[in-house]
N, C-alpha and C positions, 0 to 999 in steps of 0.2 A: 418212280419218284426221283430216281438219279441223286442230281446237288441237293437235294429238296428235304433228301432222307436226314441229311447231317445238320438239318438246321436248327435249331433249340423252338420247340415246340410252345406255347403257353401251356400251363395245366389249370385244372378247375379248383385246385384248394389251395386255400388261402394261405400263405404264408403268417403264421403269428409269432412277434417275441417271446423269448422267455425271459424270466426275472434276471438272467445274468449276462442279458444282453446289454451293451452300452447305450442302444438307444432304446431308452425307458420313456413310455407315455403317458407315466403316469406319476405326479405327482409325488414325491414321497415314496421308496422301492419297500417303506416297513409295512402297507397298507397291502402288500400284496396276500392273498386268501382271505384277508379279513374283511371282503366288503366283496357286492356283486361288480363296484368299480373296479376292482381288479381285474375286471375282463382291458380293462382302456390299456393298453397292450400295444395296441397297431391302430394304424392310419382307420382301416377297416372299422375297428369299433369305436373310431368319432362318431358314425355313423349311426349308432344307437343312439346318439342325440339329436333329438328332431329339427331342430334349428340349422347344425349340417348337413343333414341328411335331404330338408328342404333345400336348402341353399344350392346343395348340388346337384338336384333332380331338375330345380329352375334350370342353369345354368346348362346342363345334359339336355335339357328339352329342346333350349335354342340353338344353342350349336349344331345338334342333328336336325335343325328345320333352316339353317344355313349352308347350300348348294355350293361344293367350288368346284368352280370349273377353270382349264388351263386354256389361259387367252393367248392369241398370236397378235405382232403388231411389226406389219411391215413397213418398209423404207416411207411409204409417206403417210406415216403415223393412224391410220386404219388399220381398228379395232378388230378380231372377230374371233368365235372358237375355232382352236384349234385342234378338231376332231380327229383330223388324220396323224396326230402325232401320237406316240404309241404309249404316253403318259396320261392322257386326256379321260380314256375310260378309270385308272388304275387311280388318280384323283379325283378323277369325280362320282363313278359306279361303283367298283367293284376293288377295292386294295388287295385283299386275298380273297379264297375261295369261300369261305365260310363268313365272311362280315362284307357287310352295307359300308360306301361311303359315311353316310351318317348314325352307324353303330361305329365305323373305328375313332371319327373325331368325337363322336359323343364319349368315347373310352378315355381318347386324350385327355379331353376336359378333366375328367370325373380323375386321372393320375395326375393332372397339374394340380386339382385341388385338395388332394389326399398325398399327395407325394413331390406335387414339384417340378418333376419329371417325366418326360416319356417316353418312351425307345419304342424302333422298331428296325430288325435284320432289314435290310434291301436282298432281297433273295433276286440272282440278276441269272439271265442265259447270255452270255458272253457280254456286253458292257449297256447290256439293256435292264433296267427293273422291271420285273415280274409280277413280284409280289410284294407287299408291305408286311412283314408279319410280326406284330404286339409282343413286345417281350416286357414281363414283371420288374418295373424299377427296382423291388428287393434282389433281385440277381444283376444286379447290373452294379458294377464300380467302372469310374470315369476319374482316371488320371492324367497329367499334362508333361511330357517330355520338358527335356532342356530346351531340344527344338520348336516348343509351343506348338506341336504337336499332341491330340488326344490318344489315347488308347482305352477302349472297351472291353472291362471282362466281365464275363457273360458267365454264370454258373447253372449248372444242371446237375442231372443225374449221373452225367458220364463224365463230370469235371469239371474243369475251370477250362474256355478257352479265349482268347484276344481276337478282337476285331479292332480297326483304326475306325476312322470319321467315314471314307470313305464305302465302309459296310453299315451303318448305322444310322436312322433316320433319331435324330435326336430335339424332341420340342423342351425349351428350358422355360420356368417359371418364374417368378422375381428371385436375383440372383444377387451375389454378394462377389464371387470370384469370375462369374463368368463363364463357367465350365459346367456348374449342375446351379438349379433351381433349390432354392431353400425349401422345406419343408413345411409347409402353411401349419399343419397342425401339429406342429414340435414345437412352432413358436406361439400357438393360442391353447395350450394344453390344459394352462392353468386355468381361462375362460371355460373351458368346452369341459374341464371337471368340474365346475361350480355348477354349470349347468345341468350336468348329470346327478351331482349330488342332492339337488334342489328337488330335480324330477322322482330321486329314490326317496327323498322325504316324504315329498307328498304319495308316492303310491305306500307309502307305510302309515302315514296318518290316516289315511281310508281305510289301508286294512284291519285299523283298530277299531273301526264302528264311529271315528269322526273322534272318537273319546280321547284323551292324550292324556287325562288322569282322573284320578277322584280323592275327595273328602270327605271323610269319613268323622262325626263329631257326637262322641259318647259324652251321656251325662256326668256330671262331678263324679255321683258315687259308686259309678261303674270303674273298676280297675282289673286289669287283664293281666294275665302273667306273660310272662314272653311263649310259653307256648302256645298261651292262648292268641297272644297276637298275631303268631304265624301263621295259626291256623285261619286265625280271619281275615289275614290278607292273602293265603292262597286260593280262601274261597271266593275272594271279592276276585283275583285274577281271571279264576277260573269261568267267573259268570261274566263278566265285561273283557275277556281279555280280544274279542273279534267281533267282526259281523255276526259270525251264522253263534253267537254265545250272547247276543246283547238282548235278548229277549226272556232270556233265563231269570229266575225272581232270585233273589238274595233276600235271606232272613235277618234282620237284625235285632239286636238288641231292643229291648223293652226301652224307647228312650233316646235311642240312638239315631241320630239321621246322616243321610247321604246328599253331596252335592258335587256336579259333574262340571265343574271350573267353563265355558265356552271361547276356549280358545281361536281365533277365528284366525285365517291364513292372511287378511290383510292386516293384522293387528301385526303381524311376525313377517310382516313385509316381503314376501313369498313372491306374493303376484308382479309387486316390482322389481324385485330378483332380479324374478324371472324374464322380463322385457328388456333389463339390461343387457341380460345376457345374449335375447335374440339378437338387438342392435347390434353387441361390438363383433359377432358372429357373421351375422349380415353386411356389416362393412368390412370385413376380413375378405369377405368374397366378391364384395361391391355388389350386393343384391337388391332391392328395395324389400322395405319390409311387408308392402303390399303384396307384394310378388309370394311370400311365405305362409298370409293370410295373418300376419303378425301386427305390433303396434295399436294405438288406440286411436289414433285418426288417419286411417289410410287416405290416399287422394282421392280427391271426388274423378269418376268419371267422367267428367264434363272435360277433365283435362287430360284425358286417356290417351291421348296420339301425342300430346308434349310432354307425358312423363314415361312414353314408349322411348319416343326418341331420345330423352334424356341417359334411360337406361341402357340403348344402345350405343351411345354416342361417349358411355364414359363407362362402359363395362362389355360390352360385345364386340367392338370396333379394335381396340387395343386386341383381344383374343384372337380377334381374325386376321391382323395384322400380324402378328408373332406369326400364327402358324402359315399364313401365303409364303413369307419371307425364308421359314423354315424349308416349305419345298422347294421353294427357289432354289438355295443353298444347296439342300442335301437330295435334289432328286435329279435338278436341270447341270446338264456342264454350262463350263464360264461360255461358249459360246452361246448357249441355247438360251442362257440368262437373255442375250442381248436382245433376244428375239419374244422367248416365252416366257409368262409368268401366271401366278397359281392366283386367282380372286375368289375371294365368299360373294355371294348372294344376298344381301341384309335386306334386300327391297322385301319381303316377304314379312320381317317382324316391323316395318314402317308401315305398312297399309293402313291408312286410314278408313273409315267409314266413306259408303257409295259416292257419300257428295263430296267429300273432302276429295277422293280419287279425282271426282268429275273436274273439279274446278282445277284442281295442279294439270292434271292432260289438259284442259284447255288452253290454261296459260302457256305449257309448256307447246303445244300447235301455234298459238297465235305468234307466238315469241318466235318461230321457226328452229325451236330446239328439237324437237319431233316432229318424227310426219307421222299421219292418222295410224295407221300399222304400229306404230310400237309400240304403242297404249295397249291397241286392241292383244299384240300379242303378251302383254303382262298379262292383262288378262284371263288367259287363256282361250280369247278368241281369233278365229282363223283372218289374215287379212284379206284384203281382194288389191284389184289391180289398180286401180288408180289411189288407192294409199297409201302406196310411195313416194308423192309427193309432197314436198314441202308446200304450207298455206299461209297465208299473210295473213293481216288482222282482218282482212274484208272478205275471208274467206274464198277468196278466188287465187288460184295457183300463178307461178311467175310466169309459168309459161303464159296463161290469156291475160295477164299486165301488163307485158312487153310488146304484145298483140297489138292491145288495146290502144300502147303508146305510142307505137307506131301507125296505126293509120290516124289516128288525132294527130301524128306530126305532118302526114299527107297533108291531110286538109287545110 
């Protein structure tokens, strides 16, 4: 292992606050044991509410079906990968040994939207990077010198120790100073508890057989003593107090009748709560609601490739652009900048349907933006040899036009 041994490892359990931590997620620090909401504790258990948990499994899905690969671009501005540079596999295959390309940006994602932030060591063999390896935003504090300079301390089991910028691969999320990503669900805490409290309502109005009370109406000349009332309202408990109890007979009074009130969940405005809450949840992350299965009129498919590109062009784009920029910064030196740079792949969540495809390659051939070959190889079809060239509107190459031109100027 060598350098590799000392490097702070991620572990598998979860960090959680305790009630005397300062960063409290919950609402209110007196409700703590008194509710199953007192688990909302940590970024982690937003996550038991479905509407974030959606939000960010969307969001995890695309980023790991978003490829980057590390472009080169020499002196006369021609494009291409740059395979042979020793960063090319490490961003775009393999970061470390144990995670995918698109398991470690799909991790980033899922700590920008639960934390903000997201670190990771550059584990280097002399002034090369090796390895990229995910360290726990909870261990990680990021302070800024006189010199505007940062410093990184990293906690573990063996201590506290410092890293600067240049050991630390750092992606920031919307920021307020500049230095760390604000905390998405510290500042939607109050939303994301409404939401949960909503969702414990209702799975306790079910548990009670749908019933939430009853009426109980003794004749004039029936009069009960107080022990006798207790006792008739622990039996009335007893038989209605659940499901697997609502089938039970209760005896009453010679006289006496019962009535089960039907309290209904749109009466108590429940259902639109709850839609509130998915929207302002879904725009916190810039999700569509369709995307969640959420809303009451999702977009018609008919418009499926302009509300694709809408959602990428004002929620994926921005993503992709932070994080190329980040490895620019924090992977390439100032010279290699001038040279290499870090791009996503997005062409994969724009694909339209076969004919939409067909007609953009067309236009994009006839136009002479492409030649036959790069369609076919989005595709994932092999090219051949004469689809390297460039074709006119008339479908015949420059080469047999100039041909063509020339002996018509013979003549």
């Amino acid at each position: 292992m060598g350098f590799l041994s000392s490097v702070i490892r991620p572990k598998a359990s979860v960090p959680t606050y305790g009630p005397t931590d300062d960063r409290s997620y919950f609402p209110g620090g007196a409700y703590y044991g008194a509710s199953p909401l007192s688990l909302f504790r940590s970024p982690e258990s937003a996550m038991r509410q479905m509407t974030v948990n959606n939000c960010v499994r969307v969001l995890y899905n695309c980023v790991s079906q978003m490829p980057c690969q590390l472009m080169e671009e020499d002196e006369n501005e021609k494009k291409s990968k740059a395979q042979k540079h020793y960063l090319y596999k490490i961003v775009g295959k393999r970061p470390n040994s144990w995670m995918t390309a698109p398991q470690f940006f799909g991790m980033a994602i899922v700590h920008l939207c639960l934390r903000g932030n997201f670190y990771a060591y550059k584990a280097r063999v002399g002034t090369r990077i090796k390895e990229l390896l995910p360290l726990h935003p909870d261990r990680v504090q990021v302070s800024q010198g006189e010199d505007w300079s940062l410093t990184y301390k990293v906690n573990s089991s063996k201590g506290q120790k410092e890293y600067t910028r240049d050991d630390i691969f750092h992606i920031r999320g919307l920021s307020l100073d500049g230095i760390t990503g604000i905390n998405p669900i510290e500042y939607a805490r109050q939303c994301i508890y409404n939401g949960m409290s909503t969702e414990e309502f209702v799975g306790r109005y079910f548990s009670q057989g749908m019933n939430p009370g009853a009426i109980v109406t003794l004749p004039p000349q029936e009069r009960l003593s107080v022990e006798e009332q207790i006792a008739f309202r622990e039996a009335l408990k007893k038989a209605y107090a659940g499901l697997n109890k609502s089938r039970e007979p209760l005896v009453l009074t010679t006289g006496s009748t019962i009535e089960f009130p039907q309290i209904k969940l749109v009466d108590q405005q429940f259902l639109e709560e709850q839609r509130f809450t998915e929207s302002q949840i879904c725009g916190m992350y810039g999700v569509p609601l369709m995307l969640v299965q959420a809303g009451d009129n999702p977009e018609s498919y008919a418009s499926a490739s302009e509300f694709k590109r809408t959602f990428v062009d004002m929620t994926l784009t921005p993503i992709a652009v932070n994080f190329e920029t980040t490895i620019d910064r924090d992977c390439l030196t100032d010279s290699e900048q001038e040279r290499y740079y870090a791009k996503f792949n997005l062409n994969s969540l724009l694909r339209g349907n076969p004919k939409e495809r067909a007609e953009f390659y067309k236009e994009l051939i006839n136009c002479e933006v492409m030649c036959p070959n790069e369609p076919r190889m989005l595709e994932d079809l092999n090219p051949y040899e004469q689809g390297w060239t460039f074709r006119t509107r008339t479908s015949t190459t420059k080469e047999n036009t100039s041909e063509t031109e020339e002996k018509g100027a013979a003549k």
